[in-house]
C-alpha positions as CSV (number, residue, x, y, z in Angstrom):
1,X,20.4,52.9,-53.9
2,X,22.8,54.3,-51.4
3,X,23.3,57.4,-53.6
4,X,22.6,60.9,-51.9
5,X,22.9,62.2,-55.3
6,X,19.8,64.7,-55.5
7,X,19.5,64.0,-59.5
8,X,17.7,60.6,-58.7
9,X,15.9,61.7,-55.9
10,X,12.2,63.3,-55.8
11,X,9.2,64.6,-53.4
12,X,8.1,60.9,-53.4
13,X,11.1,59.3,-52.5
14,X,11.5,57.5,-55.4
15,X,14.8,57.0,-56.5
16,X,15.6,56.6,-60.3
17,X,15.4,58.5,-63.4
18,X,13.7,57.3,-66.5
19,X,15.7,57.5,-69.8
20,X,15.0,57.4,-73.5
21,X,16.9,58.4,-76.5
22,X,15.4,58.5,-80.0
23,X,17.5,58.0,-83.3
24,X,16.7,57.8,-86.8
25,X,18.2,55.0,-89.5
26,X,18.0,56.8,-92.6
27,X,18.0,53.9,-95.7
28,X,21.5,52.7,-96.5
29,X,23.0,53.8,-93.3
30,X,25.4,50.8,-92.2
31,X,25.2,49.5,-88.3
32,X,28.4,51.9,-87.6
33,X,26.7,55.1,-89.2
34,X,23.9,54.4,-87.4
35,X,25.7,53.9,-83.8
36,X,27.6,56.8,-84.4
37,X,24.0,59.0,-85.3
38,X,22.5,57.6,-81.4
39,X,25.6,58.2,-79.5
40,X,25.9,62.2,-80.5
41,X,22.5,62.2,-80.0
42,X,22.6,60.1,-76.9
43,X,25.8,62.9,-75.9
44,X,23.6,66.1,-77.0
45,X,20.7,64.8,-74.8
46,X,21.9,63.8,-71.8
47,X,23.9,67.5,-71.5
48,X,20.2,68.9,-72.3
49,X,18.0,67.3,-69.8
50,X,21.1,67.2,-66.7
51,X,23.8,69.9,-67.5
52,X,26.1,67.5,-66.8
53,X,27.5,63.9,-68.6
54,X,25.5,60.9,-66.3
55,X,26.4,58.5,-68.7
56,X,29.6,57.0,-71.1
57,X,28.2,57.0,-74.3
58,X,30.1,54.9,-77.1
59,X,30.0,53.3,-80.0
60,X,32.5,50.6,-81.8
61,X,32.0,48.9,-85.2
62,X,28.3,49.6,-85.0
63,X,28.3,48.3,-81.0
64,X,26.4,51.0,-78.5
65,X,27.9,50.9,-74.9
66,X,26.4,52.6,-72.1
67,X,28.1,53.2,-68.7
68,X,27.2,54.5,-65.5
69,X,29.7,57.3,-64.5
70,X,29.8,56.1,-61.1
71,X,29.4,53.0,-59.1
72,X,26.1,53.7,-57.5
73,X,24.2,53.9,-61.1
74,X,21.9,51.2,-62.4
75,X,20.7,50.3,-65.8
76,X,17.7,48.3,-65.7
């Protein structure tokens, strides 16, 4: 990672920063319902944990995408 971006950077050298977003699918909800649930969520938490948007969060006819907001980011 070429980055100098201090956010993926720690003591150890390490680059990277470990993600997870949890949802719930209440019964009934439909694939869109439930997209649209884990991307505000998804939104809510990434401005909680960095103070700033990392990722583009969005959903489409119950379809989650996830992009990096620059070309440096990596989603393994």
């Amino acid at each position: 990672m070429n980055s100098q971006d201090s956010f993926y950077a720690n003591d150890f050298v390490y680059k990277g920063k470990p993600l997870f977003i949890e949802f719930p699918v209440n019964k009934g909800d439909t694939a869109e319902i439930a997209a649209k649930r884990a991307v505000k969520i998804a939104n809510k938490y990434q401005l909680f944990t960095a103070q700033e948007k990392i990722l583009d969060i969005t959903a489409n006819e119950g379809k989650i995408t996830i992009e990096g907001v620059n070309g440096y980011q990596i989603i393994k």
